[in-house]
C-alpha positions in Angstrom: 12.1 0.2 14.7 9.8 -1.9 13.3 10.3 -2.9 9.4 8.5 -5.4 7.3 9.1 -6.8 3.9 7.8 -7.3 0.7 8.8 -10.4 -0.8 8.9 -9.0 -4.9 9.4 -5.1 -4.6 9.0 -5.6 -8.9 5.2 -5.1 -9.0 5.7 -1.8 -7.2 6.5 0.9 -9.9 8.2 4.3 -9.4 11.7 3.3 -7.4 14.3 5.4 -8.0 18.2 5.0 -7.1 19.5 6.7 -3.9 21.5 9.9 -4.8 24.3 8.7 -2.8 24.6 5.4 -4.9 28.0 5.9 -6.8 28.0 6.6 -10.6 29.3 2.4 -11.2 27.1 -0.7 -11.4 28.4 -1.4 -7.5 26.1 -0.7 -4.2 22.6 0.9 -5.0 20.3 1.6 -3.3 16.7 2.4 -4.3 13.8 3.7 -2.6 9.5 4.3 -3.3 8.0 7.4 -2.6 4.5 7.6 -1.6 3.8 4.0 -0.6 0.9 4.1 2.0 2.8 1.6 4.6 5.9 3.4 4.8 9.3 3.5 2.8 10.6 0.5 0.8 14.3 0.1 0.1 15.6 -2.2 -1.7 19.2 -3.5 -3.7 18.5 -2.1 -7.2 21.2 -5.3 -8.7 18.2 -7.6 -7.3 14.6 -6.3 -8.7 12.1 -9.3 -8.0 14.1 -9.2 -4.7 12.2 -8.0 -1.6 12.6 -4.6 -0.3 12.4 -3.4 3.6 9.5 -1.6 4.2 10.6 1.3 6.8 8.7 3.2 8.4 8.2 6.8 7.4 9.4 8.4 10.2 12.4 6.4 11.0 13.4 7.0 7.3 13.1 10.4 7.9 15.1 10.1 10.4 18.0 8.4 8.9 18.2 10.6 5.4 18.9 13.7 8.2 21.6 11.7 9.7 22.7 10.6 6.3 23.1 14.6 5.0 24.1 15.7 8.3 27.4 14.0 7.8 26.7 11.1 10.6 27.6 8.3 8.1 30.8 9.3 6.7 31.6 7.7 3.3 
């Protein structure tokens, strides 16, 4: 898989928190939709942090796995 990254995910508006994030201010996740290069992910605790740009298809991909019960919490 091939990922790149994006130094300040900040100036990139729309993220939105993973629906499997938990409820407390712990591990979350956030993701873009509709970004032209692919996916980015990032740490929501950490916005002028860069995110992982992944590509579409490998997000796809892993949200399946993810719902499908492959990652067990």
């Amino acid at each position: 898989m091939t990922e790149s990254l994006i130094t300040d995910g900040a100036p990139l508006g729309g993220w939105r928190k993973s629906s499997y994030s938990g409820p407390e201010a712990g591990s979350c996740l956030e993701v873009l939709d509709g970004h032209s290069a692919g996916v980015p992910v990032r740490d929501s605790k950490n916005p002028h942090g860069p995110a992982v740009l992944v590509p579409a298809s490998a997000w796809s991909t892993f949200v399946t796995a993810v719902r499908s019960g492959v990652f067990p919490s």
